[in-house]
C-alpha positions in Angstrom: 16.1 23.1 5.7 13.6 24.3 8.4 12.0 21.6 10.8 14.1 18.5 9.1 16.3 16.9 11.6 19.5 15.6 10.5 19.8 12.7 13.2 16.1 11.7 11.9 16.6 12.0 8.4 20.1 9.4 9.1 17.7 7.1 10.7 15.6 7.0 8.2 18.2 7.0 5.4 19.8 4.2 7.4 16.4 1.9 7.7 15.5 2.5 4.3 18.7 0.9 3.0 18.4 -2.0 5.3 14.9 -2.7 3.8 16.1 -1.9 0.3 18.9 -4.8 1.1 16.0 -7.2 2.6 14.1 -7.3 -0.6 17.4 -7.8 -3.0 18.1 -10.9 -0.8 14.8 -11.9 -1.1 14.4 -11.0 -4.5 11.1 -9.0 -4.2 11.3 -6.4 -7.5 8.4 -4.3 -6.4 9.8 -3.8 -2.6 13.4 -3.1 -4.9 11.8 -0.5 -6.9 10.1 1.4 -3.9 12.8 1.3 -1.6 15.4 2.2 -4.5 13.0 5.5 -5.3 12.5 6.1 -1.7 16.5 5.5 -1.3 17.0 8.0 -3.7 14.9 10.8 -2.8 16.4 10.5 1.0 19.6 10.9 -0.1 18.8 14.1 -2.3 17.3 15.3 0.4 20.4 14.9 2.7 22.3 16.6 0.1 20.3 19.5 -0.1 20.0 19.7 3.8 23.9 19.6 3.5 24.0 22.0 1.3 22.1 24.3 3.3 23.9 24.4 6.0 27.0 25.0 4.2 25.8 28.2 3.2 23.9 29.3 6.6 26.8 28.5 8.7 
């Protein structure tokens, strides 16, 4: 994917899983629910960028 950097996208992945493991030990169900969605989407996103350069390379 075009102007999406891997390294980036790994920190983010990585800090978004740290917070999503903050609010399970602090049992905050909204904070769970966005950073599960947000979690998710990263991770898609990964997959596809993955993907991508599977087939370009």
């Amino acid at each position: 994917m075009n102007g999406i950097d891997k390294n980036t996208l790994d920190e983010v992945v990585a800090k978004t899983f740290k917070e999503l493991k903050t609010a399970i030990d602090t049992h905050s169900e909204k904070s769970i629910e966005m950073y599960s969605l947000a979690l998710r989407a990263l991770v898609k996103l990964r997959a596809q960028v993955i993907a991508e350069d599977r087939t370009d390379g």
